[in-house]
mmJSON file of the N, C-alpha and C atoms, coordinates in Angstrom:
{"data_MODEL":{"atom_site":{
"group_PDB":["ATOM","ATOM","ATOM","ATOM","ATOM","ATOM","ATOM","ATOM","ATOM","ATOM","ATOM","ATOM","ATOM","ATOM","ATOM","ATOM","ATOM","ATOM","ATOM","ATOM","ATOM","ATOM","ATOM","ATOM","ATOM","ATOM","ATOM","ATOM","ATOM","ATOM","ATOM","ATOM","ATOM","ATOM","ATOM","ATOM","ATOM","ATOM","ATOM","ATOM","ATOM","ATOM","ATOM","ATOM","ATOM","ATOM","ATOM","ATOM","ATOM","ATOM","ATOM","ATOM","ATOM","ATOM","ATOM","ATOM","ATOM","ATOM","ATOM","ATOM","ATOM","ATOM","ATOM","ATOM","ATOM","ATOM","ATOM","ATOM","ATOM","ATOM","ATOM","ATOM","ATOM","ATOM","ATOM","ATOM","ATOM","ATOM","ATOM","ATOM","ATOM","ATOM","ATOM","ATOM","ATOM","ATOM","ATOM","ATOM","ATOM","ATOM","ATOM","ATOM","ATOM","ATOM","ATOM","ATOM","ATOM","ATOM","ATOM","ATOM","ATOM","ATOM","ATOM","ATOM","ATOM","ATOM","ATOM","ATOM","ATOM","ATOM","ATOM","ATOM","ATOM","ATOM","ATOM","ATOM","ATOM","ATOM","ATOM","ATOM","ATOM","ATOM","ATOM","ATOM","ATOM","ATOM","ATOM","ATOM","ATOM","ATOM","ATOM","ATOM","ATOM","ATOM","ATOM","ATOM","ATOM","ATOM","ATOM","ATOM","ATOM","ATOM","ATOM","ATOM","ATOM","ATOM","ATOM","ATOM","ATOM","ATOM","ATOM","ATOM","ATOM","ATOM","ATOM","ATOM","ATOM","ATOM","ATOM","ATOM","ATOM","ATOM","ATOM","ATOM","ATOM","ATOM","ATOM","ATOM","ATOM","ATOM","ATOM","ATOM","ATOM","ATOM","ATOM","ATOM","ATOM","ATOM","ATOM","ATOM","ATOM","ATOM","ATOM","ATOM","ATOM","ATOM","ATOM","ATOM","ATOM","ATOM","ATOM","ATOM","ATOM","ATOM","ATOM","ATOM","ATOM","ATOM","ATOM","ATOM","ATOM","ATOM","ATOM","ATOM","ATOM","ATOM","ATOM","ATOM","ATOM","ATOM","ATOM","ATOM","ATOM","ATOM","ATOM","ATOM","ATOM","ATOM","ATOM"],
"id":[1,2,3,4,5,6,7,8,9,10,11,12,13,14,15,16,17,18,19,20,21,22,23,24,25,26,27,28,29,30,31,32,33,34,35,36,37,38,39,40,41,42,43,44,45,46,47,48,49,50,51,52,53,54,55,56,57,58,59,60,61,62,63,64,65,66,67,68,69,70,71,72,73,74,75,76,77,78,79,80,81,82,83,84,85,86,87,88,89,90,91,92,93,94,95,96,97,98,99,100,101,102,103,104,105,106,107,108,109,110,111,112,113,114,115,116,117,118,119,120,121,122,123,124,125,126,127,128,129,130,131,132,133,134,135,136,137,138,139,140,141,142,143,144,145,146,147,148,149,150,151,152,153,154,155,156,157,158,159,160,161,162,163,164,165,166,167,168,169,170,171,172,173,174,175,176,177,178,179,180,181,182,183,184,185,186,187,188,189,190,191,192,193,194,195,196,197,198,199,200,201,202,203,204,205,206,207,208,209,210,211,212,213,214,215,216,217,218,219],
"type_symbol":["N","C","C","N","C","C","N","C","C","N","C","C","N","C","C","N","C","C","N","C","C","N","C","C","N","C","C","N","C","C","N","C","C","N","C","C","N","C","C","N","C","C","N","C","C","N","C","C","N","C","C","N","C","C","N","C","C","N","C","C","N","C","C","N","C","C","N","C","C","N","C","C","N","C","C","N","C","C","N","C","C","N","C","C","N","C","C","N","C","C","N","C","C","N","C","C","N","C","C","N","C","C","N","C","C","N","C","C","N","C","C","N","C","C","N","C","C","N","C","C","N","C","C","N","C","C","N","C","C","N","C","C","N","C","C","N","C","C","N","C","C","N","C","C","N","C","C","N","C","C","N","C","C","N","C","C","N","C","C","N","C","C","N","C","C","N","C","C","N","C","C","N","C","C","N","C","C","N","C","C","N","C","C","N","C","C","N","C","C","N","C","C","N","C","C","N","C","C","N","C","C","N","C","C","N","C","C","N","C","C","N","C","C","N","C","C","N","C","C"],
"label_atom_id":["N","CA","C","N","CA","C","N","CA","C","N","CA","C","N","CA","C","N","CA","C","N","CA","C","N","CA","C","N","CA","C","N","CA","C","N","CA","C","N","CA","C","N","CA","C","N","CA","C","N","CA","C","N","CA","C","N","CA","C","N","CA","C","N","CA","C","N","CA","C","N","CA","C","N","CA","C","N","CA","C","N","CA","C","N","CA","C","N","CA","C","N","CA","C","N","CA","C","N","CA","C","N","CA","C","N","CA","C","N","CA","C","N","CA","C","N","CA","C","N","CA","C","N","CA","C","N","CA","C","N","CA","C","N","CA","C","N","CA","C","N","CA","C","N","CA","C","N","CA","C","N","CA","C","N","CA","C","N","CA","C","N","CA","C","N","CA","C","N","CA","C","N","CA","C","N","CA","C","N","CA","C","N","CA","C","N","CA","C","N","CA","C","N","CA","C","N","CA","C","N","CA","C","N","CA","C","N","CA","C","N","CA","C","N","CA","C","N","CA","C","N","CA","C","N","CA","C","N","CA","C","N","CA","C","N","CA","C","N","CA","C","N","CA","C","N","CA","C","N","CA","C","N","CA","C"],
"label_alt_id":[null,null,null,null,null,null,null,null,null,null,null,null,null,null,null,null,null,null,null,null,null,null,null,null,null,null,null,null,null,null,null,null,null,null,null,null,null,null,null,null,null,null,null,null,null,null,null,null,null,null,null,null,null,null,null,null,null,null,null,null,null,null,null,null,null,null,null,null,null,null,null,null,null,null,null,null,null,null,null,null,null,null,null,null,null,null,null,null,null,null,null,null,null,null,null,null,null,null,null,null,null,null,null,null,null,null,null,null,null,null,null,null,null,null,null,null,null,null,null,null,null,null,null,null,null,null,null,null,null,null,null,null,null,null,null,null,null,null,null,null,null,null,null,null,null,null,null,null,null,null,null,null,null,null,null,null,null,null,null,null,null,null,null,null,null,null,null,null,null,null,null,null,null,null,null,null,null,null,null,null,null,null,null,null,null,null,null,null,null,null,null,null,null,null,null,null,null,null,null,null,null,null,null,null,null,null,null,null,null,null,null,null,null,null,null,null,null,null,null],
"label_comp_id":["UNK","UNK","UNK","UNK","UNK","UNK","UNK","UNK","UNK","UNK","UNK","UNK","UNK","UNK","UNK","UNK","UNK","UNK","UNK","UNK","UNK","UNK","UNK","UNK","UNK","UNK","UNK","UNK","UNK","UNK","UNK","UNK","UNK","UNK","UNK","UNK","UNK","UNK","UNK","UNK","UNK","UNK","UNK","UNK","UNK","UNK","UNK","UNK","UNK","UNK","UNK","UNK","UNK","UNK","UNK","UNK","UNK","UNK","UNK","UNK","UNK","UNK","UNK","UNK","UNK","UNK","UNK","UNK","UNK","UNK","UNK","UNK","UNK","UNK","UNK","UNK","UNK","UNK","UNK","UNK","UNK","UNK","UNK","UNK","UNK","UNK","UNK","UNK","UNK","UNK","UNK","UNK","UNK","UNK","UNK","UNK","UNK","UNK","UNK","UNK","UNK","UNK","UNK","UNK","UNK","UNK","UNK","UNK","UNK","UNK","UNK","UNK","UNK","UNK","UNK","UNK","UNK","UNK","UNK","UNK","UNK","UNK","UNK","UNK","UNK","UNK","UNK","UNK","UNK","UNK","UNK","UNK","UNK","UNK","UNK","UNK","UNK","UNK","UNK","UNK","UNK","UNK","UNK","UNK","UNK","UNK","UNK","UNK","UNK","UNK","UNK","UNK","UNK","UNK","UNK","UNK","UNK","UNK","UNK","UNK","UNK","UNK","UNK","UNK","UNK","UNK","UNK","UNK","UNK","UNK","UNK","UNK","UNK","UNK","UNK","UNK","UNK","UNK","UNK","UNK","UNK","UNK","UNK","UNK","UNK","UNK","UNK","UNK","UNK","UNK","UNK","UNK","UNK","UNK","UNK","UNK","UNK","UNK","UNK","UNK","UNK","UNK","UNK","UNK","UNK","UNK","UNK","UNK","UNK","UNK","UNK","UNK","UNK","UNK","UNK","UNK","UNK","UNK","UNK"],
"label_asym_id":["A","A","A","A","A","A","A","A","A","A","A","A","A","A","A","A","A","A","A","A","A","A","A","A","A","A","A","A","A","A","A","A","A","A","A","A","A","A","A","A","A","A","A","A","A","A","A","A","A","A","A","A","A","A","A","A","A","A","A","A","A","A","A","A","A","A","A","A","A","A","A","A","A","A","A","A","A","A","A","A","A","A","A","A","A","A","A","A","A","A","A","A","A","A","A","A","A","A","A","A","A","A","A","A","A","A","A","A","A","A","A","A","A","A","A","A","A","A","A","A","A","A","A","A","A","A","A","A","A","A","A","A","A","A","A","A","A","A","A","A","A","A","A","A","A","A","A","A","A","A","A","A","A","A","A","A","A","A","A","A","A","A","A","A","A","A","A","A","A","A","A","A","A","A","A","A","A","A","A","A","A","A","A","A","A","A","A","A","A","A","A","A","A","A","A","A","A","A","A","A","A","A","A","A","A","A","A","A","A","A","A","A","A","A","A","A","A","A","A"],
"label_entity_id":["1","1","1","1","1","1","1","1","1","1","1","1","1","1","1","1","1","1","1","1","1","1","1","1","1","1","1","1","1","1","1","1","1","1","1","1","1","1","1","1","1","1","1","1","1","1","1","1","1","1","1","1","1","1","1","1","1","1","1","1","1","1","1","1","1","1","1","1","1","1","1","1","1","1","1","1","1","1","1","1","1","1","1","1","1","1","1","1","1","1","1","1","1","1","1","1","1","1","1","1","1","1","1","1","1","1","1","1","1","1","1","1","1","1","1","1","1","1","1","1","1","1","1","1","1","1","1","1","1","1","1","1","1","1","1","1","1","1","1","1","1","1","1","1","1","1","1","1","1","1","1","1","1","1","1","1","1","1","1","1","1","1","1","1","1","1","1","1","1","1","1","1","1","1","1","1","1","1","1","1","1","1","1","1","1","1","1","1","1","1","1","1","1","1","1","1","1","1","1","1","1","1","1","1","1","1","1","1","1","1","1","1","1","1","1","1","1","1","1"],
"label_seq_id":[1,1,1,2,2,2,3,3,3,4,4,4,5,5,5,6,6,6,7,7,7,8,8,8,9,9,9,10,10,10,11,11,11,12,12,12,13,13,13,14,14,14,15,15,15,16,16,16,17,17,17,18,18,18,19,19,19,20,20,20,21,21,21,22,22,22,23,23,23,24,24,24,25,25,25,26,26,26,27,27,27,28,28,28,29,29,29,30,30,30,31,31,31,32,32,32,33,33,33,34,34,34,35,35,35,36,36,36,37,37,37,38,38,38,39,39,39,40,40,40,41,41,41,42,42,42,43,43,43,44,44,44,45,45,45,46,46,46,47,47,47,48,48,48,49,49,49,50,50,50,51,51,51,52,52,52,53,53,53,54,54,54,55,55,55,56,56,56,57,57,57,58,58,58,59,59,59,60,60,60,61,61,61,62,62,62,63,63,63,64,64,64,65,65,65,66,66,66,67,67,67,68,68,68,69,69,69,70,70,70,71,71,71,72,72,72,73,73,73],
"pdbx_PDB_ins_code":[null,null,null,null,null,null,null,null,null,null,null,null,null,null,null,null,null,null,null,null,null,null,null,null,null,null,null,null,null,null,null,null,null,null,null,null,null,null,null,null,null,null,null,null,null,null,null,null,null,null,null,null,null,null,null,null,null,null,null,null,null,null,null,null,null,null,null,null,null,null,null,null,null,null,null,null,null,null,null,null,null,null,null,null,null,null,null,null,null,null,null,null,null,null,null,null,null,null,null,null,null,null,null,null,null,null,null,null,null,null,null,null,null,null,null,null,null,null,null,null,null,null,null,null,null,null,null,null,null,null,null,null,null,null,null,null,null,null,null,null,null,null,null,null,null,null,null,null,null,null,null,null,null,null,null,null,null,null,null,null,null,null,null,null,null,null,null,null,null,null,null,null,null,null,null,null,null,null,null,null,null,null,null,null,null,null,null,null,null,null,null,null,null,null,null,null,null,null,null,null,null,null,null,null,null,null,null,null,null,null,null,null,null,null,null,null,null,null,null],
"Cartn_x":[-14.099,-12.983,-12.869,-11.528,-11.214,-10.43,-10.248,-9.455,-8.514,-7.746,-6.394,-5.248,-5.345,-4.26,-3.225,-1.882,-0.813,0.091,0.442,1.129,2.9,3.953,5.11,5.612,4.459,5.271,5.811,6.278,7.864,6.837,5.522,5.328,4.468,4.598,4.194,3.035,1.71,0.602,-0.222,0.085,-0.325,-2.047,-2.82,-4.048,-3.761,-4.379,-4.475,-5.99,-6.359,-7.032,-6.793,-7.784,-7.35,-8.536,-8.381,-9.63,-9.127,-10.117,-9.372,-8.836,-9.197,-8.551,-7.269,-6.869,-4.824,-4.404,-3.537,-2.131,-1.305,-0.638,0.092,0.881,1.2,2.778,2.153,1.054,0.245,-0.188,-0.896,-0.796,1.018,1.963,3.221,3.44,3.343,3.556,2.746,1.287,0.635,1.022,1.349,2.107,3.281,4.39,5.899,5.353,4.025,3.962,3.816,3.313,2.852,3.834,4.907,5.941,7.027,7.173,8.645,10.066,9.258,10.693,10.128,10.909,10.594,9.892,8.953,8.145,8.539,10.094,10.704,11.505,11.247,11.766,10.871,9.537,8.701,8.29,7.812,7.31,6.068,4.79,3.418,3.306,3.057,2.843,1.612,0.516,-0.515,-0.243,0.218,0.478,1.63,1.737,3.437,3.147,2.028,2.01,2.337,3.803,4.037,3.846,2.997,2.061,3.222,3.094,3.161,3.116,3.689,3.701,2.844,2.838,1.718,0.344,0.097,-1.059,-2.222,-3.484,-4.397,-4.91,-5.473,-6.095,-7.151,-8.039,-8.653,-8.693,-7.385,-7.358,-6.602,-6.037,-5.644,-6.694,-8.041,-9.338,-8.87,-8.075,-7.91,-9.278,-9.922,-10.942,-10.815,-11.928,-12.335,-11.82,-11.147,-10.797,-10.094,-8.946,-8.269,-6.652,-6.181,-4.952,-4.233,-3.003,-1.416,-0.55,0.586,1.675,3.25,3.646,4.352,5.533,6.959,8.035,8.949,10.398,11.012,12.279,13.219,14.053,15.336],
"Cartn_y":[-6.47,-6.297,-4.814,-4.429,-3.243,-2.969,-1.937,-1.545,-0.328,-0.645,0.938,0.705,2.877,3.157,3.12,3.026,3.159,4.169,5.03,6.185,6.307,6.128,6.77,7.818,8.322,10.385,9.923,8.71,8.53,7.97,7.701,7.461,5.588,5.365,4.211,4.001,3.411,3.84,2.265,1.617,0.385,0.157,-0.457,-0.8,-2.116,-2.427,-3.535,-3.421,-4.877,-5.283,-6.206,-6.204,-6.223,-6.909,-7.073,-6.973,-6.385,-5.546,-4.487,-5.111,-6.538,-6.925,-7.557,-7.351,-7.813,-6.339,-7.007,-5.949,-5.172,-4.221,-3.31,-4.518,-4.92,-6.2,-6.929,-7.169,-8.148,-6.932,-5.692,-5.0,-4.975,-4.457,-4.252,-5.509,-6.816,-7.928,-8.218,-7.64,-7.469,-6.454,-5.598,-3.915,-4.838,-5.707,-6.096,-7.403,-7.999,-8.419,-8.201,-6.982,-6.415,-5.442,-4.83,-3.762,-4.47,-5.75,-6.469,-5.855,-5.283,-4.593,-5.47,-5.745,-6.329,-5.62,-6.06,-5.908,-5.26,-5.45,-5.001,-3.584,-3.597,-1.77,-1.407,-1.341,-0.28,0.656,1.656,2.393,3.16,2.823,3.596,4.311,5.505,6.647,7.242,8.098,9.011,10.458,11.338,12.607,12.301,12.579,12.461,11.072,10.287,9.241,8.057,7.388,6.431,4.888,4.099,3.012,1.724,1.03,0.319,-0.997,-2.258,-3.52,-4.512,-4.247,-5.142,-4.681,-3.808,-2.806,-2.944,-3.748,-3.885,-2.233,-2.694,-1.997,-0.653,-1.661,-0.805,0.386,-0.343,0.306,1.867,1.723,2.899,4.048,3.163,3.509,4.008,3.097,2.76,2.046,2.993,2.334,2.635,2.054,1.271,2.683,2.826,4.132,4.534,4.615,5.063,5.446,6.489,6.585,6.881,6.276,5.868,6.271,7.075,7.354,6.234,5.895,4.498,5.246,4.306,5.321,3.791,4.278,3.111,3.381,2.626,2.734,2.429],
"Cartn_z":[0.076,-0.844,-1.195,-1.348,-1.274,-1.92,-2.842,-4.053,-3.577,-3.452,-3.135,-4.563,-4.718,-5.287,-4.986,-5.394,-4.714,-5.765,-5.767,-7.023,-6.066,-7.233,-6.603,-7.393,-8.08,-8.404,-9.485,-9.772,-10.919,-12.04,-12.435,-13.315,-13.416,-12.194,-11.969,-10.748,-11.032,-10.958,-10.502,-9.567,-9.486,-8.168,-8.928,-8.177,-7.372,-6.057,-5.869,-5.075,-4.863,-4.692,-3.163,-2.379,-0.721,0.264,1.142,2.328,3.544,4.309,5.255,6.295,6.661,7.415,7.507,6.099,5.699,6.09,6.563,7.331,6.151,6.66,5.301,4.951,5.486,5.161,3.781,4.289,2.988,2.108,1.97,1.186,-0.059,1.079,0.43,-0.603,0.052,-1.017,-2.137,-1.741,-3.089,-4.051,-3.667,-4.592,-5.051,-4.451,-4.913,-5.884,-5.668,-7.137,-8.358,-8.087,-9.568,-9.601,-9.345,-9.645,-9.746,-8.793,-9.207,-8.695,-7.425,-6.098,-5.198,-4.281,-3.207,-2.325,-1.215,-0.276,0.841,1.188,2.338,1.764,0.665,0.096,0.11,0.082,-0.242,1.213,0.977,1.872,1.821,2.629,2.068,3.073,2.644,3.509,2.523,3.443,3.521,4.108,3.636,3.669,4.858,5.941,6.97,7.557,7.3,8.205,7.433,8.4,7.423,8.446,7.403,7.949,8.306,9.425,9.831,9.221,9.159,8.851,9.127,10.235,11.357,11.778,11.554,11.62,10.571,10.611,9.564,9.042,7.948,6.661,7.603,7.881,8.872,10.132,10.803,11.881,11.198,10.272,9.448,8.707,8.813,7.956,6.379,5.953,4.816,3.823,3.174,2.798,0.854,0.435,-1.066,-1.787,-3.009,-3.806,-3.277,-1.83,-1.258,-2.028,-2.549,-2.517,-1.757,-2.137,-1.137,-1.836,-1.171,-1.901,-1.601,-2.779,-2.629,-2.617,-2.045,-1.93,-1.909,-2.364,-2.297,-0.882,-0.255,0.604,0.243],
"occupancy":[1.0,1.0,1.0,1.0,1.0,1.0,1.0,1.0,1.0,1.0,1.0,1.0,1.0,1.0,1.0,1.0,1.0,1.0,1.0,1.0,1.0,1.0,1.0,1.0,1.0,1.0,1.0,1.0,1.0,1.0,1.0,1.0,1.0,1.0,1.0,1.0,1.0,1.0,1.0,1.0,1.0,1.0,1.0,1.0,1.0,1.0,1.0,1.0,1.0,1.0,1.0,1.0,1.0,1.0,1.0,1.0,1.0,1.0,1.0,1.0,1.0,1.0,1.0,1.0,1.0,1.0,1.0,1.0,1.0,1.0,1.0,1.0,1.0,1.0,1.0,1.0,1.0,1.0,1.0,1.0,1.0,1.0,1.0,1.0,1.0,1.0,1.0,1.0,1.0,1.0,1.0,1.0,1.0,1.0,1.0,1.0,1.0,1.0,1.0,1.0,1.0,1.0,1.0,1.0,1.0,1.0,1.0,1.0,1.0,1.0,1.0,1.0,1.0,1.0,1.0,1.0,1.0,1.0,1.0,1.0,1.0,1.0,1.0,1.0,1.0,1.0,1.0,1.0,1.0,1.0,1.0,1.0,1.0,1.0,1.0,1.0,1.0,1.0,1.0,1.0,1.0,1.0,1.0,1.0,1.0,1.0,1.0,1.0,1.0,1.0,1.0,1.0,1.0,1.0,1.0,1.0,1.0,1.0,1.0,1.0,1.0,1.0,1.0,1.0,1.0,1.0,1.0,1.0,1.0,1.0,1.0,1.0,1.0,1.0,1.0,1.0,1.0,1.0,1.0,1.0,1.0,1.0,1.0,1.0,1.0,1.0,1.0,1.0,1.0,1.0,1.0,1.0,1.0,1.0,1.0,1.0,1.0,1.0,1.0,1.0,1.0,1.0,1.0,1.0,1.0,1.0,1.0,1.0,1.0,1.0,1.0,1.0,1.0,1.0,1.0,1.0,1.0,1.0,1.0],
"B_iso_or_equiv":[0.0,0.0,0.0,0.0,0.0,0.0,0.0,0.0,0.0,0.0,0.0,0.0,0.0,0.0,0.0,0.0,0.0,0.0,0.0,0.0,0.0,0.0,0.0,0.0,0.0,0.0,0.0,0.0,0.0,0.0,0.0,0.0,0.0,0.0,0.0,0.0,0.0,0.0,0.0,0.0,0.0,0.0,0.0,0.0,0.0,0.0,0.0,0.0,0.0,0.0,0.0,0.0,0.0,0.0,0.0,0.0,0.0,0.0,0.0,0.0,0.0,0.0,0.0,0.0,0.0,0.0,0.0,0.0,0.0,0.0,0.0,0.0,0.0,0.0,0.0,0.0,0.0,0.0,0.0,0.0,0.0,0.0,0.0,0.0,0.0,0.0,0.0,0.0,0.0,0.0,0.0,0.0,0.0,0.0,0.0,0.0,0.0,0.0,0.0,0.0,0.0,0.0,0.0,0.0,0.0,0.0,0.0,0.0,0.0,0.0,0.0,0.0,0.0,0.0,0.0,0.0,0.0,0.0,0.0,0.0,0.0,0.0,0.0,0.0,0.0,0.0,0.0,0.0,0.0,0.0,0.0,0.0,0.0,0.0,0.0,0.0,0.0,0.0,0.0,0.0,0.0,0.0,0.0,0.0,0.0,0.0,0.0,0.0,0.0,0.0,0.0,0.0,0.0,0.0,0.0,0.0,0.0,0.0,0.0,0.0,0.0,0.0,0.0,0.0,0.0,0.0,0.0,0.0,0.0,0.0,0.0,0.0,0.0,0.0,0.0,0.0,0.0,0.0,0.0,0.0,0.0,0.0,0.0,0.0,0.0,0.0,0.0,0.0,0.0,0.0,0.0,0.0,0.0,0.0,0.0,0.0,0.0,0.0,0.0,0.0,0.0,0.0,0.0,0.0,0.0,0.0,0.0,0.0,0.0,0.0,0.0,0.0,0.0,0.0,0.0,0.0,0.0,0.0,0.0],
"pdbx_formal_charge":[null,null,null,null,null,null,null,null,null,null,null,null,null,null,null,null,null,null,null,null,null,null,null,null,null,null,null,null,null,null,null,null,null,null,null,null,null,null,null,null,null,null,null,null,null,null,null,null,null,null,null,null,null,null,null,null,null,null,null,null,null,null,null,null,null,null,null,null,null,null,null,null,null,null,null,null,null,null,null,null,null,null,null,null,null,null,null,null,null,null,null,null,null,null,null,null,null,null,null,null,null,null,null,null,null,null,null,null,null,null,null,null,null,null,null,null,null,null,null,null,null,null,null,null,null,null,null,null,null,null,null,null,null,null,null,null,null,null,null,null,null,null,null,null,null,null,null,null,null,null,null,null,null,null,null,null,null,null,null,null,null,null,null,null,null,null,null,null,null,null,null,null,null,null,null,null,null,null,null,null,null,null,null,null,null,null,null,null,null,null,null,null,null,null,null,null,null,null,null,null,null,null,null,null,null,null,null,null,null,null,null,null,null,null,null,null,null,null,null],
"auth_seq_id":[1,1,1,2,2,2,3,3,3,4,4,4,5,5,5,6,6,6,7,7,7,8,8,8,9,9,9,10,10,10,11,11,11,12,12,12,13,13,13,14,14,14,15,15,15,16,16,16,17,17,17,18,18,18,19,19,19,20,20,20,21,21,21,22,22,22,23,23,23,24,24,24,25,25,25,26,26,26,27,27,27,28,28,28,29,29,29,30,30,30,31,31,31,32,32,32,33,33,33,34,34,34,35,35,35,36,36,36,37,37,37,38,38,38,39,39,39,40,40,40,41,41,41,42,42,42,43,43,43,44,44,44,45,45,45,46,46,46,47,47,47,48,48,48,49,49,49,50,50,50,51,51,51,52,52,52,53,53,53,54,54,54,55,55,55,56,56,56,57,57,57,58,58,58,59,59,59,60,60,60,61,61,61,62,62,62,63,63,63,64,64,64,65,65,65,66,66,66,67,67,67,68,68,68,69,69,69,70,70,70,71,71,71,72,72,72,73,73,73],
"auth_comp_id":["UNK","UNK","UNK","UNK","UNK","UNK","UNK","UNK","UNK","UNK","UNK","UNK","UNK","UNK","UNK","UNK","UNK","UNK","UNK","UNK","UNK","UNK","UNK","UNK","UNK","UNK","UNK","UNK","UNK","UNK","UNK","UNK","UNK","UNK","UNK","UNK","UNK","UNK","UNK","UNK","UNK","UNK","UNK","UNK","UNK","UNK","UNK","UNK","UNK","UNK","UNK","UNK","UNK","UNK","UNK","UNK","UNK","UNK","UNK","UNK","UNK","UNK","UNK","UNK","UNK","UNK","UNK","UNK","UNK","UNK","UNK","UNK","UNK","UNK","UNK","UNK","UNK","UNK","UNK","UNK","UNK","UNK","UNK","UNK","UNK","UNK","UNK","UNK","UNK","UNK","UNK","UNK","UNK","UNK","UNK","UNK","UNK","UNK","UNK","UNK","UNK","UNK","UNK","UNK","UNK","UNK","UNK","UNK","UNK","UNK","UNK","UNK","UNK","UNK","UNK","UNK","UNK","UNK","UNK","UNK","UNK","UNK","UNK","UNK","UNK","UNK","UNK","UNK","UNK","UNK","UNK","UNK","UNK","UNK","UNK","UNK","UNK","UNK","UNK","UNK","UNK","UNK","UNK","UNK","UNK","UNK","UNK","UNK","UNK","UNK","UNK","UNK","UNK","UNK","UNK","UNK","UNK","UNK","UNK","UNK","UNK","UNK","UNK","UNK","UNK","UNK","UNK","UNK","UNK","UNK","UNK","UNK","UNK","UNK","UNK","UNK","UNK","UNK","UNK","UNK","UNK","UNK","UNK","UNK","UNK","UNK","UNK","UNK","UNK","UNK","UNK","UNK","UNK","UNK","UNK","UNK","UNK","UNK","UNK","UNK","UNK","UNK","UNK","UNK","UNK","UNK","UNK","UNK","UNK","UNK","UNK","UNK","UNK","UNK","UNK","UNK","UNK","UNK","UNK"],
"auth_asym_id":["A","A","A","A","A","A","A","A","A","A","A","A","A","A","A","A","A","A","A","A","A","A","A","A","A","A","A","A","A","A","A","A","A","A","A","A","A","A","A","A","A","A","A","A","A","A","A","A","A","A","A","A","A","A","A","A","A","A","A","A","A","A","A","A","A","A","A","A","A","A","A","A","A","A","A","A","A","A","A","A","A","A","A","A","A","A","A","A","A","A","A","A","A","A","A","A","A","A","A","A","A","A","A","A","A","A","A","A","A","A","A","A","A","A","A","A","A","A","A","A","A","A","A","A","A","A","A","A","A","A","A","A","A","A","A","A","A","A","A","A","A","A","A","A","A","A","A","A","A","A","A","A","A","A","A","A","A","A","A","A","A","A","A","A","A","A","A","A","A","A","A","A","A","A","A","A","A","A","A","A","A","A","A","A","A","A","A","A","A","A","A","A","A","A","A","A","A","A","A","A","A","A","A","A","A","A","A","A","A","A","A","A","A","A","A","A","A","A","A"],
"auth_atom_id":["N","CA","C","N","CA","C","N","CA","C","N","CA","C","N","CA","C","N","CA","C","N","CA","C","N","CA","C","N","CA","C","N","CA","C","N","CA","C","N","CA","C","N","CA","C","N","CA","C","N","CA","C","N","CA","C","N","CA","C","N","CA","C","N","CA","C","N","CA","C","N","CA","C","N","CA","C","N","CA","C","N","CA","C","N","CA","C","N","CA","C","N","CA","C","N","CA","C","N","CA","C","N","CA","C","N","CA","C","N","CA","C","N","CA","C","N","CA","C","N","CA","C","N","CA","C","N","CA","C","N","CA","C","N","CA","C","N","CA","C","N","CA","C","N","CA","C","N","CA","C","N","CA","C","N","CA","C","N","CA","C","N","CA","C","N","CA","C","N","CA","C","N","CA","C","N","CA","C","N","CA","C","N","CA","C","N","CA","C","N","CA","C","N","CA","C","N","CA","C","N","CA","C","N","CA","C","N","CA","C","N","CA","C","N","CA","C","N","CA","C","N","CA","C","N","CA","C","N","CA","C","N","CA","C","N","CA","C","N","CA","C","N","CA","C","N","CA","C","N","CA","C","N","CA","C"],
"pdbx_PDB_model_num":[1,1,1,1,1,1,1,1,1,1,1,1,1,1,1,1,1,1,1,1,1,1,1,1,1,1,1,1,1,1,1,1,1,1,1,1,1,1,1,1,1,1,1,1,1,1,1,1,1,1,1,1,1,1,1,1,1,1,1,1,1,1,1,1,1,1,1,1,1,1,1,1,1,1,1,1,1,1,1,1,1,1,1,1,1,1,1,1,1,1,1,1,1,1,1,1,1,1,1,1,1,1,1,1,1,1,1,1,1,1,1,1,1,1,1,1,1,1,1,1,1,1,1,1,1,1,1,1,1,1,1,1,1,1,1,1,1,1,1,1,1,1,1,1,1,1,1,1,1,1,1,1,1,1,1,1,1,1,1,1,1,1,1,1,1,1,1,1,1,1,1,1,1,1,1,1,1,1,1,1,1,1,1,1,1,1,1,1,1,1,1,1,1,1,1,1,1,1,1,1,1,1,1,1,1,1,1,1,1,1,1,1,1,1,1,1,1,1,1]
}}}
């Protein structure tokens, strides 16, 4: 189990809670429960790299304390 930040600059500052082997898709729907935007607006990007849907936790080496910068579309 794995804890990632997710920050969007605007003031809103949400933790979730994970296992590395869920995909961003399942990350995003955990972030759109607790912010209350939908899952298919959000956008997580790590400095220019912006992550994939289908692509697990891991293969990103997304690991425990990790911040993410959240972005909307």
């Amino acid at each position: 189990m794995l804890e990632v930040t997710c920050n969007d600059r605007l003031g809103k500052k949400v933790r979730v809670k994970c296992n590395p082997d869920d995909t961003v898709g399942d990350l995003k729907k955990l972030i759109a429960a607790q912010t209350g935007t939908r899952h298919d607006k959000i956008v997580l990007k790590k400095w220019y790299t912006v992550f994939k849907d289908h692509i697990k936790l891991s293969d990103y080496e997304i690991h425990d304390g990790m911040n993410l910068e959240l972005y909307y579309q």
